[in-house]
Residue frames as qw, qx, qy, qz and C-alpha x, y, z in Angstrom:
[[0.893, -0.047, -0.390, -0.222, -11.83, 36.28, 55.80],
 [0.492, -0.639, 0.560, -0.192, -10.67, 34.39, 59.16],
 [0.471, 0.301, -0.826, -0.080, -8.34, 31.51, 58.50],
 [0.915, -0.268, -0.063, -0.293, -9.45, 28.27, 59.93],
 [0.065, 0.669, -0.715, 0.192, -6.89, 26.63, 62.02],
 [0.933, -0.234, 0.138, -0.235, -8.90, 23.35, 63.13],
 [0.869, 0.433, -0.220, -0.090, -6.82, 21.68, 60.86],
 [0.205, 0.736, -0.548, 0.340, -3.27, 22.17, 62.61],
 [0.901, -0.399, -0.148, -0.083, -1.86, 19.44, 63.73],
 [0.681, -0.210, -0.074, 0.698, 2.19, 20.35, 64.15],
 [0.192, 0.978, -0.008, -0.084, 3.90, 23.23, 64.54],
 [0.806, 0.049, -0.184, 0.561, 7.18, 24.39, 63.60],
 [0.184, -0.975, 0.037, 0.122, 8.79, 27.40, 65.61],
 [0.618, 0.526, -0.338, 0.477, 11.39, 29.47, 64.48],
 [0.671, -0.505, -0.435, 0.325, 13.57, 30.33, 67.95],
 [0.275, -0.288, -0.288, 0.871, 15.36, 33.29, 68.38],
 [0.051, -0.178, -0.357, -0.916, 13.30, 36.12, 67.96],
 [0.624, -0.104, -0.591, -0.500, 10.04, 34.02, 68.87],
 [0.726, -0.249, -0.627, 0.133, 10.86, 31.95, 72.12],
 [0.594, -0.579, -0.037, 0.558, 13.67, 33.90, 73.26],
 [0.502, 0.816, -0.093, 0.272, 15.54, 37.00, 72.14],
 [0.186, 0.666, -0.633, 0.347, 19.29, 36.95, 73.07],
 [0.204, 0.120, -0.866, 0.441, 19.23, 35.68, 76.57],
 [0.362, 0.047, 0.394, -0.844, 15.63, 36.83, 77.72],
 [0.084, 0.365, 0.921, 0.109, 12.57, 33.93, 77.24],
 [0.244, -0.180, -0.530, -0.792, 9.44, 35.12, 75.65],
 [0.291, 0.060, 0.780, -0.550, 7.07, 35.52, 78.14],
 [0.803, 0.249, 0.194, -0.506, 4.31, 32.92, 77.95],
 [0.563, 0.421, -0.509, -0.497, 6.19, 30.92, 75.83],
 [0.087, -0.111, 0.949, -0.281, 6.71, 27.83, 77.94],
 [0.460, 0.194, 0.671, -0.548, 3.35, 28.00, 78.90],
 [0.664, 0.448, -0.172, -0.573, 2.24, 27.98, 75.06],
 [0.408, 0.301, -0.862, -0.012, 4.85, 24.65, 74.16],
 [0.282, -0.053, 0.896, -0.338, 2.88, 23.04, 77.35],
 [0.611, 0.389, 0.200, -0.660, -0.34, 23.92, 76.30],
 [0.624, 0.416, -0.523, -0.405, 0.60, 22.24, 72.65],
 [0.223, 0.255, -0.922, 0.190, 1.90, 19.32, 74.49],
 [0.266, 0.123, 0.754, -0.588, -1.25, 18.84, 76.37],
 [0.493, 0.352, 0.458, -0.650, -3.29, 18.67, 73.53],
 [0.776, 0.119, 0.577, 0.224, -1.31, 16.43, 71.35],
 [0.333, 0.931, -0.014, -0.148, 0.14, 19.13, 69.47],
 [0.819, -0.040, 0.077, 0.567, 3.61, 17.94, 67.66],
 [0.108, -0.943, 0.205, 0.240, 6.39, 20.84, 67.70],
 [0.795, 0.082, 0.044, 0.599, 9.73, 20.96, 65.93],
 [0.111, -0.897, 0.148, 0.402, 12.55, 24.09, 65.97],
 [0.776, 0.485, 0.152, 0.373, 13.88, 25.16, 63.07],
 [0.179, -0.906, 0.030, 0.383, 16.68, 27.77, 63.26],
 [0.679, 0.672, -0.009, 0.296, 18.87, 29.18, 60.98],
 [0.587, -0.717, 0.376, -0.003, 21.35, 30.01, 63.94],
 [0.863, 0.428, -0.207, 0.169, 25.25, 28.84, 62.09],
 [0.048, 0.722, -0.491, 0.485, 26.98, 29.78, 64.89],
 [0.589, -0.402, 0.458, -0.531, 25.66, 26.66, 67.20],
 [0.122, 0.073, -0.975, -0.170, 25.39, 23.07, 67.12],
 [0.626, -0.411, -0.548, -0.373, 22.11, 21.39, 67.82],
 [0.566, -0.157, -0.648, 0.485, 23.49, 20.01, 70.79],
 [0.483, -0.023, -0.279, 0.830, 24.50, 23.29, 71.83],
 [0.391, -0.372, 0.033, -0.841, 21.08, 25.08, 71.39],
 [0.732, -0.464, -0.482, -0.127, 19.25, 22.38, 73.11],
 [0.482, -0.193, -0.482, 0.705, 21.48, 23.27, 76.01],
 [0.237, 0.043, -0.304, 0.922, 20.48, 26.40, 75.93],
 [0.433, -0.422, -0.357, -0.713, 16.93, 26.28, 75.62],
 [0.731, -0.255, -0.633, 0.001, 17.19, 24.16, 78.55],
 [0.432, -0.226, -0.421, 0.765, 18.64, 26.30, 80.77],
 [0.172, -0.116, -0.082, -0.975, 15.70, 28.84, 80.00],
 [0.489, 0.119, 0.719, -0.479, 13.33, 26.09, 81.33],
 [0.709, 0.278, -0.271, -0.589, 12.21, 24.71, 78.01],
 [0.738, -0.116, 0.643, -0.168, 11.67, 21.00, 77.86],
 [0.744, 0.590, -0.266, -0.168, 13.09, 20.34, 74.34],
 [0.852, 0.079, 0.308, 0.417, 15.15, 17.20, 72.91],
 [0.268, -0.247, 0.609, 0.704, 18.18, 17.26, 70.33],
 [0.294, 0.363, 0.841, 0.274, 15.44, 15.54, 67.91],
 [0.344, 0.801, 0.488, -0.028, 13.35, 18.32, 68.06],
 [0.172, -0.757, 0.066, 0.627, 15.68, 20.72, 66.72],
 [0.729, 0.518, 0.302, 0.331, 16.54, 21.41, 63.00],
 [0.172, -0.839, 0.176, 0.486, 19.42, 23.79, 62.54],
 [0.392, 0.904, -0.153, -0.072, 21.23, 25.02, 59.55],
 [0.235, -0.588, 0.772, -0.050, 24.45, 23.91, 61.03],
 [0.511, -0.260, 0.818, 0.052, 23.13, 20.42, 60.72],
 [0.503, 0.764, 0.207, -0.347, 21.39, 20.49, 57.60],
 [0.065, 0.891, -0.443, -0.077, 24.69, 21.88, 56.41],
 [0.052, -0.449, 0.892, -0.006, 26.54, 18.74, 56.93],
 [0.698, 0.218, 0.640, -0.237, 23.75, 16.33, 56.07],
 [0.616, 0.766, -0.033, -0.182, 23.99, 17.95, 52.49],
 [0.083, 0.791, -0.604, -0.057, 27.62, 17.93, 52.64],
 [0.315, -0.236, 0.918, 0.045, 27.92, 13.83, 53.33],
 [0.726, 0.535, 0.432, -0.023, 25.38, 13.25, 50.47],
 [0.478, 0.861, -0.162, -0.068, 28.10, 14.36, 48.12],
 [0.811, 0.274, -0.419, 0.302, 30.84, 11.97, 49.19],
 [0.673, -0.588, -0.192, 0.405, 33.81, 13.15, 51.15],
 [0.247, 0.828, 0.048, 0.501, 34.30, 16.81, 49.69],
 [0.430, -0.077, -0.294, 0.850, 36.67, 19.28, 50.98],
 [0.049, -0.861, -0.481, -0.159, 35.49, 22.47, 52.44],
 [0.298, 0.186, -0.169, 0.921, 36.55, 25.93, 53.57],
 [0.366, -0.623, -0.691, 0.028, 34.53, 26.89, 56.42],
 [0.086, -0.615, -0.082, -0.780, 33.26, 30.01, 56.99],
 [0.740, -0.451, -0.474, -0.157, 31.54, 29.33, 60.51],
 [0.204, -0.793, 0.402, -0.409, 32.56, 30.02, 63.90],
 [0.084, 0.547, -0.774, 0.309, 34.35, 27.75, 65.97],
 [0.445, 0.002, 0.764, -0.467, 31.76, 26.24, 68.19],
 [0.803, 0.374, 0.126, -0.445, 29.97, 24.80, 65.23],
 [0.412, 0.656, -0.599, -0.203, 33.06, 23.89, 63.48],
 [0.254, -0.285, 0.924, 0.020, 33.12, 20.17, 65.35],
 [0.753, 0.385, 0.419, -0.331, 30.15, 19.01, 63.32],
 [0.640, 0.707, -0.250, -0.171, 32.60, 18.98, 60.24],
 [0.292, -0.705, 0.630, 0.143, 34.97, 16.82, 61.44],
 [0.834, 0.167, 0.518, 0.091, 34.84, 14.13, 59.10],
 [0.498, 0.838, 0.102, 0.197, 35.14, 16.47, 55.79],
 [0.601, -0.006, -0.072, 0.796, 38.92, 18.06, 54.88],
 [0.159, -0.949, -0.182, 0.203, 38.95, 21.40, 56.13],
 [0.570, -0.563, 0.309, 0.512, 43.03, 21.54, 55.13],
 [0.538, 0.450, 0.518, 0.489, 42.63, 21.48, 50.68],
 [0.142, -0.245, 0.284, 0.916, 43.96, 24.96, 49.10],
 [0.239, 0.108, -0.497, -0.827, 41.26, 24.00, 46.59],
 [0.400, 0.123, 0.772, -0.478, 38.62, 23.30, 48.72],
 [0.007, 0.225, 0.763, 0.606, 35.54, 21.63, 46.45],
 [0.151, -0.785, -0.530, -0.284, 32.93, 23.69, 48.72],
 [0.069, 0.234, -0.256, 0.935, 33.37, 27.32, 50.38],
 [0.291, -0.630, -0.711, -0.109, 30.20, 26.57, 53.00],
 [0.157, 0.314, -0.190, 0.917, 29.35, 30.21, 54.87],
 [0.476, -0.690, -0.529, 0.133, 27.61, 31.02, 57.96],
 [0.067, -0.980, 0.086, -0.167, 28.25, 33.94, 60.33],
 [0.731, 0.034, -0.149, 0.665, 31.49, 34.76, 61.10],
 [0.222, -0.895, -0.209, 0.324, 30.53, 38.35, 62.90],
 [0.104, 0.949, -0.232, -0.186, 33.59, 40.74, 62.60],
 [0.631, -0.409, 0.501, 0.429, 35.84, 38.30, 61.04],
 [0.587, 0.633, 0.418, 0.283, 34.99, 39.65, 57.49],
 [0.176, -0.771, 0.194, 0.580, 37.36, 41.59, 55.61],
 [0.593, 0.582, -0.382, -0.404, 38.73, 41.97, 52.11],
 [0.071, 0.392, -0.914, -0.077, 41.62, 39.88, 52.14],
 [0.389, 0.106, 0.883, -0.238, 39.12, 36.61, 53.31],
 [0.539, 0.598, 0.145, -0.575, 36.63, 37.97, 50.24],
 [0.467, 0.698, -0.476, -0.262, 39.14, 38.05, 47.75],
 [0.195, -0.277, 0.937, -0.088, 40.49, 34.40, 49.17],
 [0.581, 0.295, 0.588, -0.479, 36.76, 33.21, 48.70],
 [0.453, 0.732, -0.050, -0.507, 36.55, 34.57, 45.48],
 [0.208, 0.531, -0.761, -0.308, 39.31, 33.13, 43.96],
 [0.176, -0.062, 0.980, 0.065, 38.73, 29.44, 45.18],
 [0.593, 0.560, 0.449, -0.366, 35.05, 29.95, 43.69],
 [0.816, 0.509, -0.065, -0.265, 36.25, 30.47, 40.36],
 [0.020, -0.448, 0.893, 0.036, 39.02, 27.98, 40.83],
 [0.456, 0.005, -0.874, -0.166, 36.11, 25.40, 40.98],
 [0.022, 0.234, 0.881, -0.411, 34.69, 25.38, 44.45],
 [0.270, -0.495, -0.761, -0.321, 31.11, 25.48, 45.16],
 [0.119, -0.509, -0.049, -0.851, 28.94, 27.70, 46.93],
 [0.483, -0.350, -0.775, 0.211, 27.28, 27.15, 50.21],
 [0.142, -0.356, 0.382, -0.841, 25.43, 29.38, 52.58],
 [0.141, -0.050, -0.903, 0.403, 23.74, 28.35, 55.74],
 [0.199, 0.790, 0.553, -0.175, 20.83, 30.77, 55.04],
 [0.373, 0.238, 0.266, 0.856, 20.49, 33.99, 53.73],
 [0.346, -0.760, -0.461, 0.301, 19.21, 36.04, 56.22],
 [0.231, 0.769, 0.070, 0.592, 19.27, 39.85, 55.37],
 [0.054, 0.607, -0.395, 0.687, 19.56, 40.88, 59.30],
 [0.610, -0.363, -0.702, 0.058, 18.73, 39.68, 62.75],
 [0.325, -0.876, 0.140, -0.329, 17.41, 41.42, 66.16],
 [0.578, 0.070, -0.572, 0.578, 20.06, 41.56, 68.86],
 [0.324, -0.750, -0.461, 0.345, 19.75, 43.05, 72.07],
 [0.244, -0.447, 0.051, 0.859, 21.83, 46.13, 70.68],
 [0.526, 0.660, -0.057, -0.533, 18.79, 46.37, 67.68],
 [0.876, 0.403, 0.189, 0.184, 18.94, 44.67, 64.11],
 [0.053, -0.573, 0.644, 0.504, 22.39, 44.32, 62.85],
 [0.564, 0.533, -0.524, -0.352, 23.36, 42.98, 59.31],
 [0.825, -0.205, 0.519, -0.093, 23.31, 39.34, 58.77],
 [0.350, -0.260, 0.695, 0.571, 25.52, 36.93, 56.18],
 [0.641, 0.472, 0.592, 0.127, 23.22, 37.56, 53.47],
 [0.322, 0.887, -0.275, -0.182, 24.92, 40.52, 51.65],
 [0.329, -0.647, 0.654, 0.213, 27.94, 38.88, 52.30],
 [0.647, 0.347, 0.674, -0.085, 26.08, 35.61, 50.11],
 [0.380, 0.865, 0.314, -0.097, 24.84, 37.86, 47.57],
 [0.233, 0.930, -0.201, -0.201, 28.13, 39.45, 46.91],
 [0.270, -0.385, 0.835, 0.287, 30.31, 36.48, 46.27],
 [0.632, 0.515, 0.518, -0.260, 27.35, 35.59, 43.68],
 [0.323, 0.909, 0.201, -0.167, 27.65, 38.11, 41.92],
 [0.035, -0.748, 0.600, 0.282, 31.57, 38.70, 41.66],
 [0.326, -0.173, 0.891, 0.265, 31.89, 34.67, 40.76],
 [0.448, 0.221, -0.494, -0.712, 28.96, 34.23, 38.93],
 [0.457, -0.141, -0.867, -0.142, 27.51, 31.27, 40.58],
 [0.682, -0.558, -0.246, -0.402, 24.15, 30.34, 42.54],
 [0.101, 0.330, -0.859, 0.379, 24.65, 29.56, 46.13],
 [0.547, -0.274, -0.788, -0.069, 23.12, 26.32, 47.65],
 [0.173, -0.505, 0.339, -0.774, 20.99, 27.41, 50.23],
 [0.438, -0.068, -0.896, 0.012, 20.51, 25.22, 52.79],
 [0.047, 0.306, 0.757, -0.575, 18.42, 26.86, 55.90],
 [0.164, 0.770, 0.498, -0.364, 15.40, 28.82, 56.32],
 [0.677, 0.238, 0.135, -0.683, 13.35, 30.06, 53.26],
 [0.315, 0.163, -0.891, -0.283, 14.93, 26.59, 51.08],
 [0.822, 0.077, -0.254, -0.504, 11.73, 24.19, 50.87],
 [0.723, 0.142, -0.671, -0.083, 13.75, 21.50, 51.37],
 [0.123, 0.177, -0.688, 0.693, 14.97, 22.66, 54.80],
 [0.565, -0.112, 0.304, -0.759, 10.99, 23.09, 55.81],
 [0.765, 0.206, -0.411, -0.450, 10.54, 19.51, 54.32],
 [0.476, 0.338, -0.708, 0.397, 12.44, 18.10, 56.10],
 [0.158, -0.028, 0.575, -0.803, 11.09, 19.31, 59.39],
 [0.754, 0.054, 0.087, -0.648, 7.55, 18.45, 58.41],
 [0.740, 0.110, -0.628, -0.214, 8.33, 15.02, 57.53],
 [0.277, 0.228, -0.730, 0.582, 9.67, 14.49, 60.67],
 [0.564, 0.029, 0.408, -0.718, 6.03, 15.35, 62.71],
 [0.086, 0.025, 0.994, 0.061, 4.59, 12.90, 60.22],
 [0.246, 0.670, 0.505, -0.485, 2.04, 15.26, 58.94],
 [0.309, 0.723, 0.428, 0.446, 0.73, 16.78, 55.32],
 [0.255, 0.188, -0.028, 0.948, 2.34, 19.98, 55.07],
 [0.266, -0.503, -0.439, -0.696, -1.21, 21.61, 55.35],
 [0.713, -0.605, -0.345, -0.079, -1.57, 20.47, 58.48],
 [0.729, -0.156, -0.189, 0.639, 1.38, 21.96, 59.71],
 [0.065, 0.958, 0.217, 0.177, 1.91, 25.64, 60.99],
 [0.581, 0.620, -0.026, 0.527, 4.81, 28.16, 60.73],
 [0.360, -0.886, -0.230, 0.177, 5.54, 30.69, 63.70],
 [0.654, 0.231, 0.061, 0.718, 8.05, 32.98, 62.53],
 [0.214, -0.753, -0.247, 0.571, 9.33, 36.73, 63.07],
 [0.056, -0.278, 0.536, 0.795, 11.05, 37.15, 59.47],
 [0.653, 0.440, 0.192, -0.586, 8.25, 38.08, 56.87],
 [0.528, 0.579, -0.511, -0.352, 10.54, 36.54, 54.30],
 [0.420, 0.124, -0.898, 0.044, 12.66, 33.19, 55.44],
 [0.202, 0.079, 0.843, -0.493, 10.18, 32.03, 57.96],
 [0.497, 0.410, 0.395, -0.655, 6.59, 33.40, 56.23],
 [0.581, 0.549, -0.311, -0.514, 7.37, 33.40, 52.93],
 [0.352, 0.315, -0.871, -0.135, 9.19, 29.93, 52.82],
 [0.394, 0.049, 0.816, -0.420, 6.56, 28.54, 54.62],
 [0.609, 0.429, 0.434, -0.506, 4.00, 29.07, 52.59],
 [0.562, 0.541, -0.434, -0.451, 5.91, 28.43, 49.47],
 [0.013, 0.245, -0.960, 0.138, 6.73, 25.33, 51.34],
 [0.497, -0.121, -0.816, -0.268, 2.95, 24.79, 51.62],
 [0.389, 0.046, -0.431, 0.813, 2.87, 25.42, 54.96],
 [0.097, -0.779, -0.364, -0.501, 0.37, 27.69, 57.12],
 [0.612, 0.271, -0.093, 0.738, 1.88, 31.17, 58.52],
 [0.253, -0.909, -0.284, -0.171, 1.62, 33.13, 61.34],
 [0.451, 0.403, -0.348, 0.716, 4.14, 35.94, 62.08],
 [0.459, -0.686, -0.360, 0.436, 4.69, 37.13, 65.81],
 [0.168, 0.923, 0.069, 0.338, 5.44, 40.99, 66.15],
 [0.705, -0.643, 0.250, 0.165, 8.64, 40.20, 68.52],
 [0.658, -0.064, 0.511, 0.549, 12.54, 39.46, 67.65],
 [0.360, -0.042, 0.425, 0.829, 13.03, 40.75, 64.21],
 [0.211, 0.579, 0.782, 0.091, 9.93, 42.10, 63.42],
 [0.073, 0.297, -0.054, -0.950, 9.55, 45.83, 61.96],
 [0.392, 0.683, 0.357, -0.502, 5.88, 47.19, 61.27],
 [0.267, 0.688, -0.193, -0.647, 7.22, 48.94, 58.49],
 [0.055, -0.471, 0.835, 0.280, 9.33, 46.29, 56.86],
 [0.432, 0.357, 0.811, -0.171, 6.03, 43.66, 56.97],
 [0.374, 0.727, 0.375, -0.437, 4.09, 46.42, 55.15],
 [0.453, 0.591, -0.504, -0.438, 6.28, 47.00, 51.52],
 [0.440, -0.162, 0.883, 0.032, 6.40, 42.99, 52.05],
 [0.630, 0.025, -0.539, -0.558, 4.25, 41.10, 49.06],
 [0.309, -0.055, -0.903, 0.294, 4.25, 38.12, 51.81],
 [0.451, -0.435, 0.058, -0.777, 0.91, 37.81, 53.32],
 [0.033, -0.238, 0.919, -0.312, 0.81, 35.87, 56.38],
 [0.486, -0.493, -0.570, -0.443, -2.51, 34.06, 57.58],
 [0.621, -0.671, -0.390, 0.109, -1.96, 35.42, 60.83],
 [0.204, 0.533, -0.389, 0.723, -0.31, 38.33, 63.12],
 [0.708, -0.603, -0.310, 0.195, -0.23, 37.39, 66.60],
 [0.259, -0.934, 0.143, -0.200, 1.51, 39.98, 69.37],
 [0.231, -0.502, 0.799, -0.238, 3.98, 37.31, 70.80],
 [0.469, 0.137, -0.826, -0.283, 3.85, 33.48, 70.69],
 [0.162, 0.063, 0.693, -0.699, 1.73, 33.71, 74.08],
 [0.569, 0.345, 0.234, -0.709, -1.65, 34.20, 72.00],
 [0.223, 0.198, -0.879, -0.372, -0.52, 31.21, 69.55],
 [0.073, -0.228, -0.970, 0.053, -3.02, 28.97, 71.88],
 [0.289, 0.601, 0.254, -0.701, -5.95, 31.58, 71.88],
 [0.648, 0.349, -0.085, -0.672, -5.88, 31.63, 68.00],
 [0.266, -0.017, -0.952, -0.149, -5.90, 27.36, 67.81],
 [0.699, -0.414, -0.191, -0.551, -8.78, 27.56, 69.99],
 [0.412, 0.072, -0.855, 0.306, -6.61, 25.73, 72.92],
 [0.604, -0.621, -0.422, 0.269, -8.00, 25.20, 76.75],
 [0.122, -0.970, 0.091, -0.191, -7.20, 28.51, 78.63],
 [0.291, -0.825, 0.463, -0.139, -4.61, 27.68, 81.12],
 [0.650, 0.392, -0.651, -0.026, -1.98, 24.89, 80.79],
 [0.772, -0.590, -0.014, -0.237, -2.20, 22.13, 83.79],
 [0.216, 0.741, -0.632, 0.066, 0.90, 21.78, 85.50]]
């Protein structure tokens, strides 16, 4: 059965993987974000990216010749600190690299007994000693936090490991849930759809991860088409239970299956 797509009025794209991988733009994809733009198609970016600020991807999408705002951007990073000032003026212990780390400046960063441990990537700065620090202030009382929980991600040197073991194994030693706050969490896609100002249904998904992009779309409601680019593995789709309503090659043939106008008018 072919899915009907009349209905789609926003999308939401995830970005690396999808637009761009590392430094290299997705060819066609510009021309697909005009094409949507020319035919009154709303867009938003969602990334799970904890290593950036908004700010700081909009810069860089911009210097790859996309034409994107701050507004349209939804990251994990902020997200992260929207949750975090609906809970007063909590301490934290921040996992997180540096360049992200001025979006917390309001929150103590300086408490022994911090009242949230919030985690994001932190590449090769994981070791025991920072585990067993974690560990402790978790069952001293703090709270959990991860920015997503992303099993791995493509780089140009191939998929490496991403902070979600790293998640998954301070669970398990403390015994407590962590608050996820990006991509597959429901709220995080809720968020972004409200923002287009559109019935979830009417809203569509473009992702490379079968799990936090497809699957939390569609448990978000959501309708889901994976690209075969960025993180994508043939195999890895196929022991999936996640069925998408769509496999497109690249995010070039997005405007082929909406039924857009061929060429985009510059």
């Amino acid at each position: 059965m072919i899915k009907d797509f009349s209905n789609i009025k926003g999308i939401l794209f995830d970005l690396d993987g999808v637009l761009y991988i590392g430094d290299q733009v997705v060819a066609g994809a510009q021309d697909t974000l005009l094409r949507l733009k020319q035919q009154g198609i709303l867009y938003r970016f969602i990334t799970n990216t904890s290593t950036k600020t908004a700010a700081s991807v909009a810069d860089k999408l911009k210097t790859m010749g996309f034409s994107i705002e701050i507004e349209e951007i939804f990251s994990a990073v902020s997200a992260t600190c929207s949750f975090l000032l609906t809970k007063g003026a909590p301490s934290v212990h921040l996992l997180i690299q540096e360049a992200a780390r001025s979006e917390f400046s309001m929150f103590d960063q300086d408490n022994p007994n911090p009242d949230y441990v919030v985690v994001g990537d932190i590449g090769a700065a994981w070791n025991y000693a920072l585990l067993n620090q974690v560990f402790n202030e978790l069952m001293n009382g703090a709270e959990l936090i991860a920015m997503h929980m992303n099993k791995f991600w493509q780089t140009e040197q191939g998929l490496q490991m991403d902070i979600g073991a790293f998640v998954a194994g301070l669970e398990f030693v403390s015994g407590k849930q962590a608050t996820i706050i990006g991509k597959p969490s429901q709220d995080f896609f809720s968020l972004a759809t409200e923002s287009l100002g559109l019935h979830s249904s009417e809203v569509l998904i473009v992702g490379d991860d079968i799990e936090n992009d497809i699957g939390g779309g569609l448990a978000s409601g959501l309708v889901a088409v994976l690209v075969q680019t960025g993180k994508y593995r043939k195999d890895i789709v196929k022991r999936s239970e996640i069925i998408p309503d769509a496999v497109i090659g690249s995010v070039s043939e997005l405007g082929e299956l909406l039924g857009l106008p061929g060429t985009p008018t510059i």
